[in-house]
N, C-alpha and C positions, 0 to 999 in steps of 0.2 A: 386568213389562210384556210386552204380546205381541210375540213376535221378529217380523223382517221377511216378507214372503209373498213368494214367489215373483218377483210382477210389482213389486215394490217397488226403485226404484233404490237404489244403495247408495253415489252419491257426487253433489251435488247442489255446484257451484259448488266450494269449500274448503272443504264441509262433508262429511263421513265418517255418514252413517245404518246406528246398529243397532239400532234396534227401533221400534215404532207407539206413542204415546200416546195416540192416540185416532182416531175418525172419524166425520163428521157431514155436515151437508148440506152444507158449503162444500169441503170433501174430509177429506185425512189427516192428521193432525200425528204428524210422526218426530222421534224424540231423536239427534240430530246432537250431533257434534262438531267442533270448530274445531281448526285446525292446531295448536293449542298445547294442546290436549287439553280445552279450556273446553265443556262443557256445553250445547246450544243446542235451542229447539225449530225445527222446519221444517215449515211449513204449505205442505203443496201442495195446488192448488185445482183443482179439478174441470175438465175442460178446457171444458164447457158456460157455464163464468164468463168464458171469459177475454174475449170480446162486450163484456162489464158491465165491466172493466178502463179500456177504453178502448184510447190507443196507450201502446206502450212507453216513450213521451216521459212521455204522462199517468201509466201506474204508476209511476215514477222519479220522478220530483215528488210526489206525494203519498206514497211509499215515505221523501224525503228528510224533509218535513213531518213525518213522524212519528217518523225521528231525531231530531227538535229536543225531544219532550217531555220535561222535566224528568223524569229516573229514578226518584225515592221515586214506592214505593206504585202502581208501575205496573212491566211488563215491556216493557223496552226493545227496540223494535225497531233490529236490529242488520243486516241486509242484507236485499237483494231480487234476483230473477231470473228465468229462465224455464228449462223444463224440455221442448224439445218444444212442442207448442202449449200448454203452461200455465204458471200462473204460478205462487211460489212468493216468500215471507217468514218472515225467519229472527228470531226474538227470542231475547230472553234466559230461558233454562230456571229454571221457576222448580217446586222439588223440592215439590210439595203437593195436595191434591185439591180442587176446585172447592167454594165453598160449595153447591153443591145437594145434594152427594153429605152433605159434613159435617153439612147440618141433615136428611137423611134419616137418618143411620143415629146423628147424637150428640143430635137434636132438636135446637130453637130455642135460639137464642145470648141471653144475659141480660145481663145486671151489665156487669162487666169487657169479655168479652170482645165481646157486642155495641158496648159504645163505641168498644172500639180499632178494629172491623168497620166501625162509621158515621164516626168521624175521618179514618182510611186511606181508606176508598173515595172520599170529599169532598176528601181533597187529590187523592189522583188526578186526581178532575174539574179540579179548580183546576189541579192541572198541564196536562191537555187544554186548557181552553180558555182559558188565557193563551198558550199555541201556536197556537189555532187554528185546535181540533179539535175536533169535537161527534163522540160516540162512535158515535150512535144503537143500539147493541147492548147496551147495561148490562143483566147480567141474573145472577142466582145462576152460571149457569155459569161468563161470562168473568170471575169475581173467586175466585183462588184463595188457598186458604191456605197461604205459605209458613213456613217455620221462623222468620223473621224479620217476617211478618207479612201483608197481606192485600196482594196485587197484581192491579193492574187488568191484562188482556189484552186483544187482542183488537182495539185502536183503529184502528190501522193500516189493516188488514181493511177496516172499515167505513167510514173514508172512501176507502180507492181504491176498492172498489165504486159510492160513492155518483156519484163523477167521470163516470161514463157518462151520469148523468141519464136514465135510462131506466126503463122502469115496474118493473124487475126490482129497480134500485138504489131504488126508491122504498118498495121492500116490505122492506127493510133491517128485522130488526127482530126481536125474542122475542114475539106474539102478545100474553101475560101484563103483558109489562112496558115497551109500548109509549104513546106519551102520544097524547093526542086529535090532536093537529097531526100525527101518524106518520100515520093514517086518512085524511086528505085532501093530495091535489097542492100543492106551495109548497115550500119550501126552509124544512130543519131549524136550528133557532137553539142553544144553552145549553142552553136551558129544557125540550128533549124528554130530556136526558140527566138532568137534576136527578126531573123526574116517573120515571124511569125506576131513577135512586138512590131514589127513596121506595120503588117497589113493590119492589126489592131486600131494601131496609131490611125493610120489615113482611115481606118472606117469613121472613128473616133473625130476624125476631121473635116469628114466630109459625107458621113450618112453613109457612104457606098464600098464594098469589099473592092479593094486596088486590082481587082485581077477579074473584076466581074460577075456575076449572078447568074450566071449561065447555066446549061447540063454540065454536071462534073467532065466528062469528055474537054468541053472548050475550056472551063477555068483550070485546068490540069496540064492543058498545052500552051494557054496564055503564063501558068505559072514556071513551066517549065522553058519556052520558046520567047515569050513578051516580054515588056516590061509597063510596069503597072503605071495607073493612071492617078497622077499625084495633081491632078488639076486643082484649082482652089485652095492647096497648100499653101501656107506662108513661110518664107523665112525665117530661121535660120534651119526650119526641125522638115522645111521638103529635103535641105540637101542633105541632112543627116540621114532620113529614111529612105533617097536612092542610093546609099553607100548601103546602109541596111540587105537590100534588095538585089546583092551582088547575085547572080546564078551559083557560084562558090564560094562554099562558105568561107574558106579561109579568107577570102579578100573582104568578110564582112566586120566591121567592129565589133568590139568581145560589149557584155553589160555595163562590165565598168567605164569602157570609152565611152556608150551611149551616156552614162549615167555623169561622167565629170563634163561630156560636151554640151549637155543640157542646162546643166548647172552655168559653164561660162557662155552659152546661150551665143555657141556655135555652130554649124554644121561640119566644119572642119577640124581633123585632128591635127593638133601644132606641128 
């Protein structure tokens, strides 16, 4: 992994940073360690976010909120603070590379290992939003593959940003793997995260985003006007992810349906 840069701090609260895992439009993620030598990531945030944050009050409550999510199948956020004028969240390091990377370079996931892919990511949800958290970000990146199996990231993130309620926290989102309701002003329910597990799913099964690679303009109209392109899907989990992919949410399945139809390895709910 790439060592630290120069401008890079190299102690952030009780956490010890030696080296970068990544960097993206929300800022850096550094591999930190805990006082007892445990493994952590630490996402520091561009200081142009910290506006979308809210107050210090608001990121500490929605930072606690997202202590509460049940552990399986997701990456536990484990502290929060600030740096300076930015902010920064510290989860649990989770040792594996993002599915976007895996279906780029091992191809699309089948059999096996797509189910344990589609089980794992639906408990996740289930875990999220029996706490009380709608993810709005689900997307090939924030679900990585660890040695013990697929962890959801990233949730945290996405609802303190959203707390601002601002046109910035509104554009929350992956272009690709956003649901019709992310496109227009309202407040996000369940239901934009499940649409949002489906186009995970079929990228997951087939290499390609269900609504296309396009300029934002065309997969914005396809997401909101089409319906997506489930070709090469198999039985039983095509018909579950065009139920998924209702335009309204409320006609789509909540996590726990996706999550008990997987299991009796149906598309249909009884």
């Amino acid at each position: 992994m790439p060592p630290l840069e120069p401008d890079d701090p190299r102690q952030l609260g009780a956490y010890r940073l030696t080296a970068r895992l990544g960097q993206g439009g929300q800022g850096v993620v550094y591999l930190g360690h805990a006082g007892d030598g445990t493994k952590v990531a630490v996402k520091v945030f561009h200081a142009q976010l910290t506006a979308d944050f809210g107050t210090l009050d608001t990121f500490a409550r929605e930072m606690d909120a997202a202590k509460q999510v049940a552990r399986f199948c997701t990456a536990q956020v484990l502290d929060s603070g600030t740096f300076g004028d930015r902010r920064y969240i510290v989860t649990e390091y989770v040792d594996g590379p993002p599915l976007s990377r895996v279906v780029a370079e091992r191809g699309p996931r089948s059999g096996a290992a797509l189910d344990r892919l589609a089980v794992a990511t639906a408990t996740a949800l289930v875990a999220l939003h029996d706490a009380g958290i709608v993810h709005r970000d689900l997307n090939p990146h924030n679900v990585l593959i660890g040695a013990d199996g697929p962890r959801v990231i990233d949730f945290g993130i996405s609802r303190a940003l959203s707390g601002a309620q601002t046109m910035v926290s509104r554009a929350i989102g992956t272009p690709a793997y956003m649901a019709p309701e992310q496109l227009q002003p309202g407040e996000l329910g369940p239901g934009a995260d499940v649409f949002a597990w489906a186009s995970t799913m079929a990228f997951a099964a087939t290499g390609r985003p269900p609504f296309g690679n396009e300029s934002i303009p065309i997969v914005f109209n396809r997401i909101a006007h089409g319906e997506p392109n489930l070709d090469g899907i198999e039985e039983p989990l095509r018909g579950l992810l065009a139920e998924c992919f209702a335009k309204d949410p409320a006609h789509r399945p909540s996590a726990q349906d996706i999550l008990d139809r997987l299991v009796r390895r149906t598309s249909r709910a009884p």
